[in-house]
C-alpha positions as protocol buffer text, in pm:
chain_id: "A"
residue {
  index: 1
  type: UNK
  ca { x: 0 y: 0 z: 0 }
}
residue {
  index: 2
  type: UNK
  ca { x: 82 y: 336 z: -70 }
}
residue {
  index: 3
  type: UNK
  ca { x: 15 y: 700 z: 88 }
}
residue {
  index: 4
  type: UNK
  ca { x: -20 y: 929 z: -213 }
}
residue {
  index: 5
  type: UNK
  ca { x: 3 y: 1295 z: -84 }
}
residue {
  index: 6
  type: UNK
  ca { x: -56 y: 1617 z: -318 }
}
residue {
  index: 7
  type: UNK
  ca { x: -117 y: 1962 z: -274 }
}
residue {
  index: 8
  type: UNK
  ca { x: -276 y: 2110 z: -546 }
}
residue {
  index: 9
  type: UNK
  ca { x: -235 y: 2520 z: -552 }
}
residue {
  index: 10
  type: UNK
  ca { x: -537 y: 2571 z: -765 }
}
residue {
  index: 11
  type: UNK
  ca { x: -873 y: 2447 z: -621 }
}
residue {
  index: 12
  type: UNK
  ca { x: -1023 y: 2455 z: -979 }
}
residue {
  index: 13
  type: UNK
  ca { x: -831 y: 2163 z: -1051 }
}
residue {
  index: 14
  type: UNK
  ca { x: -951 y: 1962 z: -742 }
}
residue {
  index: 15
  type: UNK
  ca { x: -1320 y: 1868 z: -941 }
}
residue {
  index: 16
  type: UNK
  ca { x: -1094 y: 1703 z: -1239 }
}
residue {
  index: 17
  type: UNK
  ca { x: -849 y: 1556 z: -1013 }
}
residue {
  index: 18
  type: UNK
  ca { x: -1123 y: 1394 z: -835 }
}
residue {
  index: 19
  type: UNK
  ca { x: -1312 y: 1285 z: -1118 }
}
residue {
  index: 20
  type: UNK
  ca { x: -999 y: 1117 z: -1299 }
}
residue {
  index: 21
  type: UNK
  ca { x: -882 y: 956 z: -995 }
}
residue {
  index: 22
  type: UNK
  ca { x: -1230 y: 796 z: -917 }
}
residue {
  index: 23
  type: UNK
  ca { x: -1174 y: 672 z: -1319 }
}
residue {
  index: 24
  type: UNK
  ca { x: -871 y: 522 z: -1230 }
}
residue {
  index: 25
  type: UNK
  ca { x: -1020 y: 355 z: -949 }
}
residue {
  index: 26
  type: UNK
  ca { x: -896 y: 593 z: -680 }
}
residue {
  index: 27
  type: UNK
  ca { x: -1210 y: 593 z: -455 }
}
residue {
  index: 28
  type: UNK
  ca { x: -1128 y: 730 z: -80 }
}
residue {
  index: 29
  type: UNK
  ca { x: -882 y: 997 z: 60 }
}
residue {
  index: 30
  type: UNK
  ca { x: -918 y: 1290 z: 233 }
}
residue {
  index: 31
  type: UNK
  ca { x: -933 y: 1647 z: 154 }
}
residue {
  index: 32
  type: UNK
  ca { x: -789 y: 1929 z: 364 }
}
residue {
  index: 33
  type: UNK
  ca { x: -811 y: 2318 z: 347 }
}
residue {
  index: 34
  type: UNK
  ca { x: -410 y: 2388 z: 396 }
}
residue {
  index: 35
  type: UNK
  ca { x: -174 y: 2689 z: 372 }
}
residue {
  index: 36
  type: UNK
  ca { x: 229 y: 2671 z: 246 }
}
residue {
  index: 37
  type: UNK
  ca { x: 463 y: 2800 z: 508 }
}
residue {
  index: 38
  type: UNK
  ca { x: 577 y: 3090 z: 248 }
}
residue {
  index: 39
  type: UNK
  ca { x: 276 y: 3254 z: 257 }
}
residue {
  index: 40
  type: UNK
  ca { x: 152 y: 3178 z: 578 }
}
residue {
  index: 41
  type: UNK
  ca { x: 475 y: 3363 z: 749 }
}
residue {
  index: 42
  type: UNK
  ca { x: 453 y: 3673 z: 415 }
}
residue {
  index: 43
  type: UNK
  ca { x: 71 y: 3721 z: 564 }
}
residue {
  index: 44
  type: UNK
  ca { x: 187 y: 3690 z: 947 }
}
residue {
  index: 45
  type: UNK
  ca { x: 496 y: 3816 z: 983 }
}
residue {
  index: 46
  type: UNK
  ca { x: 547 y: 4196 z: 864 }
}
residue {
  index: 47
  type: UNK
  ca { x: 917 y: 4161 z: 811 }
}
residue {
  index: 48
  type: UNK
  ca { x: 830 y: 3872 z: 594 }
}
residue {
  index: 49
  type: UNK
  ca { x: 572 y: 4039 z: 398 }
}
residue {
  index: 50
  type: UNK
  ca { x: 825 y: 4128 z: 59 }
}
residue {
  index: 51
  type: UNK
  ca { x: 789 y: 3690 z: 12 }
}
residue {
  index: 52
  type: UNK
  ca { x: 424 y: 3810 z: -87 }
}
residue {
  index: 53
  type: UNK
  ca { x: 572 y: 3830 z: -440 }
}
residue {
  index: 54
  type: UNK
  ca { x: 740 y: 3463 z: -445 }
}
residue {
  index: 55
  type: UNK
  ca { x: 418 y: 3244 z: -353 }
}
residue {
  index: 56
  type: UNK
  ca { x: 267 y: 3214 z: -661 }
}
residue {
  index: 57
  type: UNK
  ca { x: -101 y: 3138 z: -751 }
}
residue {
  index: 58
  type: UNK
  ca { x: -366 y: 3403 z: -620 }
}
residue {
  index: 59
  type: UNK
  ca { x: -495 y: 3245 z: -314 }
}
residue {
  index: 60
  type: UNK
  ca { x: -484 y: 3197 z: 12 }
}
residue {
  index: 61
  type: UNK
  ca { x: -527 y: 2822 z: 53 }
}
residue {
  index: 62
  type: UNK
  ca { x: -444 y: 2500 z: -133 }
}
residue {
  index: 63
  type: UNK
  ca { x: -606 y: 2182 z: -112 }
}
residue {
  index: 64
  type: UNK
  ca { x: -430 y: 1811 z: 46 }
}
residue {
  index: 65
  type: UNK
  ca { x: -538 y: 1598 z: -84 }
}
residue {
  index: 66
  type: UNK
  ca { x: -473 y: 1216 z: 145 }
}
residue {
  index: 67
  type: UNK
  ca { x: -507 y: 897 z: -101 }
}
residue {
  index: 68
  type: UNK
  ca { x: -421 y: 547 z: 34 }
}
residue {
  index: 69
  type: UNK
  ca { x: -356 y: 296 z: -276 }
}
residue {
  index: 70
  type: UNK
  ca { x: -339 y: -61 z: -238 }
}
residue {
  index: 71
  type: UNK
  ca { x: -95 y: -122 z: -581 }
}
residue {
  index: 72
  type: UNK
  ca { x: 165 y: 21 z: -745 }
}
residue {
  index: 73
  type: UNK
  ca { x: 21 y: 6 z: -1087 }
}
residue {
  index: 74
  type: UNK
  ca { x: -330 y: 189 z: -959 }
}
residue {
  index: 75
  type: UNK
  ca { x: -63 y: 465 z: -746 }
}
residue {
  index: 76
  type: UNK
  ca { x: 159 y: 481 z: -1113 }
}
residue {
  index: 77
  type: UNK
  ca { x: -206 y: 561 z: -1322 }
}
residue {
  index: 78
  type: UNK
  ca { x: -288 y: 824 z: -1049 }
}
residue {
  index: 79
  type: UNK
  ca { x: 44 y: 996 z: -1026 }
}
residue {
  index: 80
  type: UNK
  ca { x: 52 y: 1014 z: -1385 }
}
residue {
  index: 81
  type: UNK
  ca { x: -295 y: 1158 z: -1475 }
}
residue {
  index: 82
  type: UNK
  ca { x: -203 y: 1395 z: -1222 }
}
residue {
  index: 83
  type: UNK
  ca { x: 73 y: 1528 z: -1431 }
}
residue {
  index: 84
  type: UNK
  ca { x: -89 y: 1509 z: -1719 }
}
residue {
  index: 85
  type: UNK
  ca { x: -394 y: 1711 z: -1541 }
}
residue {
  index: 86
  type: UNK
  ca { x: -128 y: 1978 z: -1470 }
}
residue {
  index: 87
  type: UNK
  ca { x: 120 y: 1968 z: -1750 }
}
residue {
  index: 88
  type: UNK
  ca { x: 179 y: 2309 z: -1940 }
}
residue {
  index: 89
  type: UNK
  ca { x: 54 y: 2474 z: -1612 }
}
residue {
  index: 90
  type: UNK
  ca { x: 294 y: 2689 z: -1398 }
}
residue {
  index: 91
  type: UNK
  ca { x: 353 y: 2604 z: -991 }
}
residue {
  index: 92
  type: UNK
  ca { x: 32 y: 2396 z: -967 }
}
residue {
  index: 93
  type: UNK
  ca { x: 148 y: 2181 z: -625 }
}
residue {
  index: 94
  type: UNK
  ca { x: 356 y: 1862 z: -502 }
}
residue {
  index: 95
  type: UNK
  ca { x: 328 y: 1496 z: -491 }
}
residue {
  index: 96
  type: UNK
  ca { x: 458 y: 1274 z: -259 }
}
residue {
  index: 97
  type: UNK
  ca { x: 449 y: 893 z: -242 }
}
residue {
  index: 98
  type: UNK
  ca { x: 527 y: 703 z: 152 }
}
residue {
  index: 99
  type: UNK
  ca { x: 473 y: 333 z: 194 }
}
residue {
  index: 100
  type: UNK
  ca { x: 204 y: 290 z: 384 }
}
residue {
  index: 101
  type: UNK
  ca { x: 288 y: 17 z: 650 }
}
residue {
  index: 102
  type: UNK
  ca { x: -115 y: -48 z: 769 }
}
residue {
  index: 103
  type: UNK
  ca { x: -481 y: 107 z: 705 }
}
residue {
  index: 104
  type: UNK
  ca { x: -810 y: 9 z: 812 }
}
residue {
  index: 105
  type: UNK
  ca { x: -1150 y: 143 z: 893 }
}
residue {
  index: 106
  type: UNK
  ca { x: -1248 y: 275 z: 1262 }
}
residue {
  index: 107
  type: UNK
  ca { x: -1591 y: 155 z: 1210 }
}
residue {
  index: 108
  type: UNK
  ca { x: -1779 y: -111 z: 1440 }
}
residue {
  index: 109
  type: UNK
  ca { x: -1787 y: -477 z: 1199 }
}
């Protein structure tokens, strides 16, 4: 299993993202409202605020997205529809990949 993490800069992507990844067979993660440490400290921090100028994109918040895979070849579809999502597009996020060592549901059975 894998722990697919991405931070997507543009939110307008997200709907796409989502979409392609359900295609793919990508069907649970999480979503979280989250902030890059650049801006956060350029909006926070007065002596900080000339950064204002190196975070690009025009808002405040990007979007994490949490995605555990079970295979490589389903994580390897994902990770490259995401590119291709965002190719020809200037500073639209990250990726990472982890191992993901167990995962299971918190519901009763």
């Amino acid at each position: 299993m894998y722990l697919l993490i991405t931070v997507v800069n543009d939110e307008h992507l997200l709907k796409d993202l989502v979409t392609g990844w359900l295609d793919i067979g990508v069907t649970g993660g999480t979503v979280v409202e989250s902030t890059g440490l650049l801006r956060l400290i350029s909006d926070t921090i007065p002596i900080f605020a000339g950064f204002r100028s190196l975070v690009s994109g025009g808002g405040s918040y990007n979007r994490t997205l949490l995605t555990a895979i079970a295979d490589k070849e389903t994580l390897d579809q994902a990770v490259a529809f995401l590119k291709s999502l965002c190719a020809g597009r200037k500073a639209q996020g990250i990726y990472m990949v982890a191992p993901l060592l167990d995962f299971g549901s918190l519901s009763a059975e």
